[in-house]
C-alpha positions as a Markdown table, in Angstrom:
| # | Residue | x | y | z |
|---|---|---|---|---|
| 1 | Unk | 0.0 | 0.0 | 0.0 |
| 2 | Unk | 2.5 | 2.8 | -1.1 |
| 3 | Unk | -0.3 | 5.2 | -1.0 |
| 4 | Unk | -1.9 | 4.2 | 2.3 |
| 5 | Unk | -5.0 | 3.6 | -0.1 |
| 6 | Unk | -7.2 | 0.8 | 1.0 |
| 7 | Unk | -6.9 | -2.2 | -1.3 |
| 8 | Unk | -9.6 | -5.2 | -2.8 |
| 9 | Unk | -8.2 | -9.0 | -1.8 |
| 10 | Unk | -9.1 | -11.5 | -3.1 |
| 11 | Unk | -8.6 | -14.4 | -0.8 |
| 12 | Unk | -8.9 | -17.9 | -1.8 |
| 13 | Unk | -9.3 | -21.0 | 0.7 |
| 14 | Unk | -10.8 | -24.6 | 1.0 |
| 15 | Unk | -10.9 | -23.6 | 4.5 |
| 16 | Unk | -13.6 | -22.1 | 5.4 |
| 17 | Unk | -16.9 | -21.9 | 7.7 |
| 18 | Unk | -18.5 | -24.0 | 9.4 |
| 19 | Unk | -15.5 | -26.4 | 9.4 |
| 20 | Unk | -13.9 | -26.0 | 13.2 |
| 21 | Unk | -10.5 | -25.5 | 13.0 |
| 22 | Unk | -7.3 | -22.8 | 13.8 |
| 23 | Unk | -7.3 | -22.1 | 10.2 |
| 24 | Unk | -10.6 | -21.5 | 9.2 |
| 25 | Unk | -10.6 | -18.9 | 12.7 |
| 26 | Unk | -7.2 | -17.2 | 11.8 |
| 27 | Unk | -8.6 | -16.1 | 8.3 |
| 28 | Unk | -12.3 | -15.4 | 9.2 |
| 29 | Unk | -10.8 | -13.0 | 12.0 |
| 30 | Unk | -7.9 | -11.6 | 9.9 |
| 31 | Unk | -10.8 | -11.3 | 6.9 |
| 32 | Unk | -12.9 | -9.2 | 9.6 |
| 33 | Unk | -9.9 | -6.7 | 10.6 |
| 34 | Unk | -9.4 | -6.0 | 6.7 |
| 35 | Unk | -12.2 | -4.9 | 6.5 |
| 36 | Unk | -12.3 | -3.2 | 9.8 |
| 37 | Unk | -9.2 | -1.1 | 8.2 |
| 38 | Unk | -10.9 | -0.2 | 5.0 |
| 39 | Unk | -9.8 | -3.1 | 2.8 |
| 40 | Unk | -12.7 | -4.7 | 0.4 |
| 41 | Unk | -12.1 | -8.4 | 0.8 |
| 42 | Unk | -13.8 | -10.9 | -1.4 |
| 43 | Unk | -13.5 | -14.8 | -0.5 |
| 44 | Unk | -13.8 | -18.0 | -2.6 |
| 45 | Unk | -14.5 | -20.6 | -0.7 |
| 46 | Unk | -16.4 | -24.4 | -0.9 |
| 47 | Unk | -19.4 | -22.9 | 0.5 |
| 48 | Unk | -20.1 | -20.7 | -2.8 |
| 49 | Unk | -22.6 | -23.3 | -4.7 |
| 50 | Unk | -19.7 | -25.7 | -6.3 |
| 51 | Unk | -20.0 | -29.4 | -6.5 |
| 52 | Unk | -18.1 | -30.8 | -3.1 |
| 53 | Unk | -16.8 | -34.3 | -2.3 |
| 54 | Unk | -15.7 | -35.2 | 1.4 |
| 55 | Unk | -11.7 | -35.5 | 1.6 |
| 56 | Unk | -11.0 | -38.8 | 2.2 |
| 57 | Unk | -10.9 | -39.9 | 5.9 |
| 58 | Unk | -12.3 | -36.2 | 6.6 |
| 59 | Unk | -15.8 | -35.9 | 5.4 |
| 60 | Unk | -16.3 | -32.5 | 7.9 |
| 61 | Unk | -13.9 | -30.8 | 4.8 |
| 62 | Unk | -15.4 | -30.4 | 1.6 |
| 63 | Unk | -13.0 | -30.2 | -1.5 |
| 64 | Unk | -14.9 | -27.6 | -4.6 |
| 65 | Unk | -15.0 | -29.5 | -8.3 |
| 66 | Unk | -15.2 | -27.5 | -11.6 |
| 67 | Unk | -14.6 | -24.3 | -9.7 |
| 68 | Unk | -12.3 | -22.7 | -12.4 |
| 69 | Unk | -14.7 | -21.0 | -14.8 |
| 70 | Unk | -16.5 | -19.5 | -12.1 |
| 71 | Unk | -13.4 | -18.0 | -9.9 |
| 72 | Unk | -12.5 | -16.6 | -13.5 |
| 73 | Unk | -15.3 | -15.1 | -13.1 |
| 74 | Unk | -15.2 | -13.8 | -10.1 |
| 75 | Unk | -11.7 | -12.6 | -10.4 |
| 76 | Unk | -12.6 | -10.5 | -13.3 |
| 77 | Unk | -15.7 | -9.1 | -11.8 |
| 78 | Unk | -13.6 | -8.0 | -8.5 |
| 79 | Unk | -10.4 | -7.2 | -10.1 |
| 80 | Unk | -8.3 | -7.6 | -6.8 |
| 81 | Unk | -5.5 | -5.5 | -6.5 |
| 82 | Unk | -3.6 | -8.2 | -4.3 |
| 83 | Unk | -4.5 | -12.1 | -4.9 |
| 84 | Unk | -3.7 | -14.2 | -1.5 |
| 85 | Unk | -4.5 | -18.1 | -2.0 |
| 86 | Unk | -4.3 | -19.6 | 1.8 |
| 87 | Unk | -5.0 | -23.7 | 0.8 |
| 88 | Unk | -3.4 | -26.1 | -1.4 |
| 89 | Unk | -6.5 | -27.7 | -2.2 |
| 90 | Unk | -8.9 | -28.0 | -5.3 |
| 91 | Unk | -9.7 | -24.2 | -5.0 |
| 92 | Unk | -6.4 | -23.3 | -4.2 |
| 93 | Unk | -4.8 | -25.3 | -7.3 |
| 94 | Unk | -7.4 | -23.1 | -9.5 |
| 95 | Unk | -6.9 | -20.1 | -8.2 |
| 96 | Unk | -2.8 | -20.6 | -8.4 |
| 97 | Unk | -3.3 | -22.2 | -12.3 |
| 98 | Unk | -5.4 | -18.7 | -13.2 |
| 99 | Unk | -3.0 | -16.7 | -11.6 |
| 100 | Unk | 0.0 | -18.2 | -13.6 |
| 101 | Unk | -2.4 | -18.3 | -17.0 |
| 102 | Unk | -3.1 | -14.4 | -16.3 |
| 103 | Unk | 0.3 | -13.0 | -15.1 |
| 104 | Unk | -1.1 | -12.4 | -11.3 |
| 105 | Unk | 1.2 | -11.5 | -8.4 |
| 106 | Unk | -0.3 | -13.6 | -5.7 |
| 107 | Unk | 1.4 | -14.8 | -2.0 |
| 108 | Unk | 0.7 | -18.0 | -0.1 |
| 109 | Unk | 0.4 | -18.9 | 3.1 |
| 110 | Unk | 1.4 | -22.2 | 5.2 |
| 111 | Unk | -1.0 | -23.5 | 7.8 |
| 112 | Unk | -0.5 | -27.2 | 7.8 |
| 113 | Unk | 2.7 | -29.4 | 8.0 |
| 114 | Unk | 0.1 | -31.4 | 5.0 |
| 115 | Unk | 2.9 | -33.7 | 3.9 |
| 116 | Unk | 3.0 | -34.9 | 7.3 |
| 117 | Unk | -0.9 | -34.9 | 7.7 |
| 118 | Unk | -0.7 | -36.7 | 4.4 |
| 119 | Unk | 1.6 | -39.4 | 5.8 |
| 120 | Unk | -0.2 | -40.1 | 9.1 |
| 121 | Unk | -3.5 | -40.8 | 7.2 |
| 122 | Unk | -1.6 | -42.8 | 3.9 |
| 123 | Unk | 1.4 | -44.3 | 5.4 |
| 124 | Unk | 2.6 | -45.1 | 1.6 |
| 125 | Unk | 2.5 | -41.8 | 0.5 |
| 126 | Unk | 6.4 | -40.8 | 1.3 |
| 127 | Unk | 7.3 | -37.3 | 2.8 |
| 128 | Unk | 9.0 | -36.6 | 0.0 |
| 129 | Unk | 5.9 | -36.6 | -2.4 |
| 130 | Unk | 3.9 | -34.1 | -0.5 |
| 131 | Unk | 7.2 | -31.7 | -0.4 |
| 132 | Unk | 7.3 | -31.9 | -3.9 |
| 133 | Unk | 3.3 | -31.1 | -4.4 |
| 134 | Unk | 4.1 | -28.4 | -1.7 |
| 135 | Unk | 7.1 | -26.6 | -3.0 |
| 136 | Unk | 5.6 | -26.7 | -6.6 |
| 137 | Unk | 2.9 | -25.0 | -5.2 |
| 138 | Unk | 4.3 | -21.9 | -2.9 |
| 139 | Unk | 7.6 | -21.5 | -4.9 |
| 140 | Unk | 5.5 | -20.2 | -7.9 |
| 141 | Unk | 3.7 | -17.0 | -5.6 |
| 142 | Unk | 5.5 | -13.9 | -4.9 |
| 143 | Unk | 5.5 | -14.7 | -1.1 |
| 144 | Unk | 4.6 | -17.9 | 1.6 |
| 145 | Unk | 3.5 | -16.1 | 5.1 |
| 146 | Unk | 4.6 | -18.6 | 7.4 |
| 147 | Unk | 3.8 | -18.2 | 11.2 |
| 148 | Unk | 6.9 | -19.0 | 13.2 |
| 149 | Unk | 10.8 | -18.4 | 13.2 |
| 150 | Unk | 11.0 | -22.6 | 13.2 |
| 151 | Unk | 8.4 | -23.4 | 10.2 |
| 152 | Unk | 10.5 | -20.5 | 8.1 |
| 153 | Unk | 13.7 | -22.2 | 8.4 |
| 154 | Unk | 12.2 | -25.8 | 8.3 |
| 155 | Unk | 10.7 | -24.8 | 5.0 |
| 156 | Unk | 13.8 | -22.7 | 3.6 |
| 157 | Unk | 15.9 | -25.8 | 4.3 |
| 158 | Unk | 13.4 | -28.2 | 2.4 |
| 159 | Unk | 13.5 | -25.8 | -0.8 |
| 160 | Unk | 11.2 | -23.1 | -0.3 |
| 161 | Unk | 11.5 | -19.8 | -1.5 |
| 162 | Unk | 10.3 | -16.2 | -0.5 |
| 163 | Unk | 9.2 | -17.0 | 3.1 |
| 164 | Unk | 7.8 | -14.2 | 4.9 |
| 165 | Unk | 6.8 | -14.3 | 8.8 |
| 166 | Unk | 2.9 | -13.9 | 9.7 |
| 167 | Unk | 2.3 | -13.8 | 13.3 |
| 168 | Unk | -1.1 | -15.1 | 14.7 |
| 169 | Unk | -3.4 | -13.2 | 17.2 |
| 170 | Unk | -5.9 | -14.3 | 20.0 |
| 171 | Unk | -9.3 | -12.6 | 21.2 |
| 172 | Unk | -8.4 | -11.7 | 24.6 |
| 173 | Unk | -12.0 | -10.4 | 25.4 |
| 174 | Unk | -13.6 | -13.9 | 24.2 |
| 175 | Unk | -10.8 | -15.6 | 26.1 |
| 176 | Unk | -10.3 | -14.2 | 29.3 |
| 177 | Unk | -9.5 | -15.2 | 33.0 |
| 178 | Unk | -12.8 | -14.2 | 34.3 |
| 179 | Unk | -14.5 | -17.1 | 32.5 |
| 180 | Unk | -12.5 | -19.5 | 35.4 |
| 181 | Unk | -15.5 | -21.0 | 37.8 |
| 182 | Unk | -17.8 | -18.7 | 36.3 |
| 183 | Unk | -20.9 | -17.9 | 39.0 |
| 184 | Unk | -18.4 | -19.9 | 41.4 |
| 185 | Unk | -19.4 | -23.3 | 39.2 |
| 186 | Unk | -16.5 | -24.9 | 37.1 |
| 187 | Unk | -17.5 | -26.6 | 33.4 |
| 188 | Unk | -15.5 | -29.8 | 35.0 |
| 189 | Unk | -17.8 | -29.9 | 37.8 |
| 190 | Unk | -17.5 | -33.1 | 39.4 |
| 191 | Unk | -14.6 | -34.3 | 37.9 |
| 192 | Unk | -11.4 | -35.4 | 39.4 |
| 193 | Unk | -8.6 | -32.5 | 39.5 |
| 194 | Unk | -6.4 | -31.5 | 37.9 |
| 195 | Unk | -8.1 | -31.1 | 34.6 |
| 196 | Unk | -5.7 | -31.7 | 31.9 |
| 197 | Unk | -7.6 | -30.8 | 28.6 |
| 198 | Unk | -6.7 | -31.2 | 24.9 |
| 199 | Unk | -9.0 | -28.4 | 22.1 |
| 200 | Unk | -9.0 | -29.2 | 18.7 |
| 201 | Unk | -10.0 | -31.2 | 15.8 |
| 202 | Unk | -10.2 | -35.2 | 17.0 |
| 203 | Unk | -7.8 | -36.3 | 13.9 |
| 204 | Unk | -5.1 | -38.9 | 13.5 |
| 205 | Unk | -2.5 | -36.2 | 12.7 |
| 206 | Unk | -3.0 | -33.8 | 16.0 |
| 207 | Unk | -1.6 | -37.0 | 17.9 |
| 208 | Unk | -4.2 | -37.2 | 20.3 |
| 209 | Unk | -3.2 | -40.4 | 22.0 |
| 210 | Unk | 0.5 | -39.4 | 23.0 |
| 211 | Unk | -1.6 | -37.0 | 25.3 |
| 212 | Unk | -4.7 | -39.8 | 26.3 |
| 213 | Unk | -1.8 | -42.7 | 27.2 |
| 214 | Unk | 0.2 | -40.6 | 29.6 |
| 215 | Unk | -0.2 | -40.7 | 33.4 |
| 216 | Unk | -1.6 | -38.1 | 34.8 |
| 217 | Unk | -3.4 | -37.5 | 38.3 |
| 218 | Unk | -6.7 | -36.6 | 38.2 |
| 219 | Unk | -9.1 | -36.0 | 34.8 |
| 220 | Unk | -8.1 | -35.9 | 30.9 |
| 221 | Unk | -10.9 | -34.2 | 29.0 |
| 222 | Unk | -11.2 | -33.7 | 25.1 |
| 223 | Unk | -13.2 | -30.8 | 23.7 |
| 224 | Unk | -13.6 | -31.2 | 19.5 |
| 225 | Unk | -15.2 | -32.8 | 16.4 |
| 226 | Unk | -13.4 | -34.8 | 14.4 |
| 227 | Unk | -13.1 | -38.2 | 12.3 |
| 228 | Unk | -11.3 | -40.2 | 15.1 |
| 229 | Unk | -13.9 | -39.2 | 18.1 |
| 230 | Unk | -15.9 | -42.3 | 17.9 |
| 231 | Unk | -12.7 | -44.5 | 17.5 |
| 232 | Unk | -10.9 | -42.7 | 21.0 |
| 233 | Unk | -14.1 | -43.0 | 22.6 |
| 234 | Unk | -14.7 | -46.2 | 22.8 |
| 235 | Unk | -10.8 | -46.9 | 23.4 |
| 236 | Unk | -10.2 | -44.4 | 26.5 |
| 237 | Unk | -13.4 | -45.1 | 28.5 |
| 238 | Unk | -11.7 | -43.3 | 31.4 |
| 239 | Unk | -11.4 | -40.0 | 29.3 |
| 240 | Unk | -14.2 | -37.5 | 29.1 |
| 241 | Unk | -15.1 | -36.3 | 25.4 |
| 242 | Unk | -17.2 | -33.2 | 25.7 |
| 243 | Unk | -17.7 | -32.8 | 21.3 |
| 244 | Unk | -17.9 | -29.2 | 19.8 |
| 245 | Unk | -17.8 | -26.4 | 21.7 |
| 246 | Unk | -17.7 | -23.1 | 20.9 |
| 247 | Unk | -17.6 | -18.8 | 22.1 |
| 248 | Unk | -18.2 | -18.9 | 25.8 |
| 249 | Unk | -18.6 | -22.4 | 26.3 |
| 250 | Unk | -15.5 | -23.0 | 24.4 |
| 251 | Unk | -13.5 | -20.1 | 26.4 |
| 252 | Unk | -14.3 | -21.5 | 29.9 |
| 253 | Unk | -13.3 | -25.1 | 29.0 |
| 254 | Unk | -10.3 | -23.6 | 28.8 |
| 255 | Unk | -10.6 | -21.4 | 31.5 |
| 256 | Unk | -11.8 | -23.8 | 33.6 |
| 257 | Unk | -8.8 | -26.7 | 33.1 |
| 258 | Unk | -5.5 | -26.8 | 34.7 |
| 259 | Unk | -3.4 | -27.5 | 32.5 |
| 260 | Unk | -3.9 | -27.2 | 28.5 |
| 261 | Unk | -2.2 | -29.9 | 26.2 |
| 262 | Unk | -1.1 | -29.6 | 22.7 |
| 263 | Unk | 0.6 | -32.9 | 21.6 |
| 264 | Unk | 0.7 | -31.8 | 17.9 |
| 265 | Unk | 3.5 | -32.3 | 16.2 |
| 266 | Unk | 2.0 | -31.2 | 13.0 |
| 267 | Unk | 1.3 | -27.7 | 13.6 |
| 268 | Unk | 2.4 | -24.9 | 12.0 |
| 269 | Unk | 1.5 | -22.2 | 15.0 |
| 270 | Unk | -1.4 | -23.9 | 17.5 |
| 271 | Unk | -3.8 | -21.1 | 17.7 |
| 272 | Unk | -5.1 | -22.7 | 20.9 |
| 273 | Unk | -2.1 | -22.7 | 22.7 |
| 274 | Unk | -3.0 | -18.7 | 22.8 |
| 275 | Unk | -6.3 | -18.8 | 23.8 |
| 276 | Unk | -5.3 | -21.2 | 26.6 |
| 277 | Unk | -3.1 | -19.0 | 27.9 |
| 278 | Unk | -5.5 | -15.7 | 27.4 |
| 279 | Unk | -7.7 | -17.1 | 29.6 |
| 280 | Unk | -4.6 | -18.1 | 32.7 |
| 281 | Unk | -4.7 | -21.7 | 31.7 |
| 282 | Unk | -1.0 | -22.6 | 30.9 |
| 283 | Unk | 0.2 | -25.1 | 28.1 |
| 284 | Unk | 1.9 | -28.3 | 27.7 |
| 285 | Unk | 3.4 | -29.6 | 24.6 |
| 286 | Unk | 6.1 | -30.9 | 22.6 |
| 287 | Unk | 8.5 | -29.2 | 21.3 |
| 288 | Unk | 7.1 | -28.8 | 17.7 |
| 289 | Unk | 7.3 | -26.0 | 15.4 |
| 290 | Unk | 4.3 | -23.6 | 17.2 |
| 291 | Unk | 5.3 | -24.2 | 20.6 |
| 292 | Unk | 9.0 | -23.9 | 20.8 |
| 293 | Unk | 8.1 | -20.5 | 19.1 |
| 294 | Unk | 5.6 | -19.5 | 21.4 |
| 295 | Unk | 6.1 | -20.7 | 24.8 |
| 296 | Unk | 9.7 | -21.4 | 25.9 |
| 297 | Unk | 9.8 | -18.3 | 27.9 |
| 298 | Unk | 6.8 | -17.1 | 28.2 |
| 299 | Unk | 5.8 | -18.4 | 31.8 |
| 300 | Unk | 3.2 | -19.5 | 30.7 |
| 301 | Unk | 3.4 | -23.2 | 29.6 |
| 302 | Unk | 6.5 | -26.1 | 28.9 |
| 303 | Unk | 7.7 | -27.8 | 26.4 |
| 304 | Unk | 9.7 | -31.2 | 26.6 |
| 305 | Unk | 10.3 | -34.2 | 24.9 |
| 306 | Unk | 8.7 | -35.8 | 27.8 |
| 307 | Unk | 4.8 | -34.9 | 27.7 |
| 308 | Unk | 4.2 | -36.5 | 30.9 |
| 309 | Unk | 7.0 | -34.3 | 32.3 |
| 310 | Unk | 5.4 | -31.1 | 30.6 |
| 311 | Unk | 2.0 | -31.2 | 31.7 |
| 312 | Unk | 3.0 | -32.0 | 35.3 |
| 313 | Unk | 5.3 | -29.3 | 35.2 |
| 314 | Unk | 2.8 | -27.1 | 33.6 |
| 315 | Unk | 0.8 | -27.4 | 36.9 |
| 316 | Unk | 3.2 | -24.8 | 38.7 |
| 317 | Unk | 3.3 | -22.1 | 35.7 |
| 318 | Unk | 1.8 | -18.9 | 36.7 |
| 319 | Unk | -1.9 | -18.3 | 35.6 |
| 320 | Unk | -1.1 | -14.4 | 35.6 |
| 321 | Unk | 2.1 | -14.9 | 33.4 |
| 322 | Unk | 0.4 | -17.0 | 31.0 |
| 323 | Unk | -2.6 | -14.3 | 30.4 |
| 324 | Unk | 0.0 | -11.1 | 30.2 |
| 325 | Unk | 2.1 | -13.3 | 27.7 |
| 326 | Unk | -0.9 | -13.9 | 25.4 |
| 327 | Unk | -2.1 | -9.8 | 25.8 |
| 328 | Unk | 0.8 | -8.9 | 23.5 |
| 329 | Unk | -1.0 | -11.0 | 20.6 |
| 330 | Unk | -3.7 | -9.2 | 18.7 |
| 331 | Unk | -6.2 | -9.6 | 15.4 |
| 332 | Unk | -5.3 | -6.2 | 14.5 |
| 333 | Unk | -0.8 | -6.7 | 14.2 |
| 334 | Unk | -1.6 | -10.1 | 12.5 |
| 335 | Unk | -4.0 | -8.4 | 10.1 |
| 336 | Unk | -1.9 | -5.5 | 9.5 |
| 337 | Unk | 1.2 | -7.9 | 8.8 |
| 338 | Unk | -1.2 | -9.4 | 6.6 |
| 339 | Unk | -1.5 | -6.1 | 3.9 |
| 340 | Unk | 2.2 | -5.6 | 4.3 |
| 341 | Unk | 3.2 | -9.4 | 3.2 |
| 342 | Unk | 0.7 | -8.8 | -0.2 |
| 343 | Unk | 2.7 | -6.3 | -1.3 |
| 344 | Unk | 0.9 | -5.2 | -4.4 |
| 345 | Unk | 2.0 | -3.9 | -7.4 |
| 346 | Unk | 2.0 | -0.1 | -8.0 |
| 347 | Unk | -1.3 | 0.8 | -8.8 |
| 348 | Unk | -0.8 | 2.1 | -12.7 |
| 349 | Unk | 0.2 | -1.4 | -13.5 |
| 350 | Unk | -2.3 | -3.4 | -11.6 |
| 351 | Unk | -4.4 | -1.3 | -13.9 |
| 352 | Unk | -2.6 | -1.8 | -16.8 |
| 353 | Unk | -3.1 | -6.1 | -16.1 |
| 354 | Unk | -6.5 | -6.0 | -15.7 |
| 355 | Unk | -6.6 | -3.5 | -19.2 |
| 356 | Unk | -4.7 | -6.9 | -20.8 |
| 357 | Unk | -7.1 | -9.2 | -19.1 |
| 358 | Unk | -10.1 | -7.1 | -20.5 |
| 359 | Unk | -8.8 | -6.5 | -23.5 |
| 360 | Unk | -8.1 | -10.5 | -24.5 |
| 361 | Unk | -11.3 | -11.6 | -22.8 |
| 362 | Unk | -10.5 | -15.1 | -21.1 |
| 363 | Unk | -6.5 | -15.2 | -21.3 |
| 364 | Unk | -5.2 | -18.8 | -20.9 |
């Protein structure tokens, strides 16, 4: 924005609402603080009419068919001045081909280790094939927003070009201390303490059961959908599996907890681990990209090798620590980070592409 002008974006994800995930939140809120700002934001998502099929072994995510023609469409009608394409899915891989066909600048973004989530679902699928499909994919943009110090140099060692940080925020209004024993009655009510609690998706790939196997004194609780619910449930009768939760409710189950535990080693940030610790509730995880970015240091969680060790160790961090860490995180820095990473092109020749693009009719 070299004129401080406000700008139209065009963002592009398979991610989008309802599904339940840190994803899905980070770009519905970032999408919302545009636009707060000034910004005219447009998004192309599965939920627009296309023809959907269930991702295999995921049925809650919907992958878009045939949705080429249409983003054309849509693209020309909006004319975005800066292209962002946050998903490597069906939607994403149009939106990408179009913008190489048409000569559009356009930046990335990586959320999800996916060769990894690829792997753990399709053992026979090698690493090395989803790097490929990956790199291909973000090396051909202008810039890949990455989230954390650790994913940046992971990625720049495995081949990846152009990598730009994007911090993450957290609601700290939604999420806040006050929530804990709300009306002097705790969500866990009549349940063994400590409350050790995992929030998330219920999915092979957040390595669920590293957490459920360890042991721990009193309660393990999980909040979350997901394809592997069912499957834990009726393997870890002695865990409590609350489902979906979500605003208040989902605040004061963390509020309400001990001790929060991310044993995701998949991750490319962990939004939770930040509302966890925006309402006191300190964290426990491995030390994954995310967490050795976030909380070594912040007082207000562990990380270790040792999970076991972590959460127990977790128990002692300071509640007050933990919320005055996550304060210095906001929706607005991350969204403002945001418009500096899309670094448009100078106005007189964004206008002078979409003259070209007019002028051929459907280029490509």
């Amino acid at each position: 924005m070299e004129d401080g002008a406000p700008l139209r974006i065009m963002l592009v994800t398979d991610a989008w609402e309802p599904q339940v995930n840190g994803v899905v939140r980070t770009l519905s809120r970032v999408t919302d603080e545009c636009r707060a700002m000034g910004h005219e934001v447009e998004v192309i998502h599965p939920g627009l009419g296309y023809r959907t099929i269930p991702l295999p072994t995921y049925p809650d995510i919907k992958m878009a068919l045939g949705a080429k023609k249409d983003i054309e469409a849509r693209f020309k009608a909006f004319e975005p001045e800066a292209i962002h394409i946050a998903t490597e899915g069906s939607l994403g891989q149009a939106a990408r081909k179009i913008c190489l066909d048409w000569k559009l600048p356009f930046t990335t973004s990586y959320h999800t280790k996916f060769p990894e989530y690829v792997h753990a679902r399709f053992p026979f699928i090698p690493l090395s094939a989803g790097y490929w499909y990956m790199r291909r994919f973000h090396n051909s943009g202008n810039r890949l927003m990455v989230a954390t110090p650790t994913m940046r140099d992971e990625l720049a060692k495995r081949g990846f070009n152009n990598i730009t940080p994007w911090a993450r925020g957290v609601d700290t209004e939604q999420f806040h201390p006050s929530l804990r024993h709300k009306d002097a009655k705790s969500v866990y009510e009549g349940l063994e303490g400590p409350v050790f609690v995992y929030v998330g998706r219920v999915a092979v790939e957040k390595n669920i059961e590293a957490f459920l196997d360890l042991d721990l004194p009193g309660t393990k609780v999980v909040v979350g959908p997901g394809p592997q619910l069912e499957d834990l449930k009726r393997r870890y009768k002695n865990v409590v599996f609350t489902g979906n939760k979500s605003g208040e409710e989902l605040a004061r189950h963390f509020a309400d907890a001990d001790v929060s535990v991310f044993p995701s080693w998949t991750d490319t940030f962990g939004l939770v681990i930040l509302e966890s610790m925006a309402t006191g509730t300190p964290v426990a995880a491995f030390p994954a990209p995310g967490p050795k970015d976030i909380i070594p240091g912040s007082g207000g969680g562990v990380v270790d090798d040792d999970l076991q060790k972590a959460c127990l160790e977790a128990l002692k961090c300071d509640r007050v620590a933990a919320r005055t860490y996550a304060e210095g995180f906001s929706w607005r820095s991350c969204a403002e980070e945001f418009v500096r990473n899309l670094k448009p092109q100078p106005r007189p020749e964004r206008r002078r592409i979409w003259r070209r693009i007019r002028r051929l009719g459907r280029p490509g």
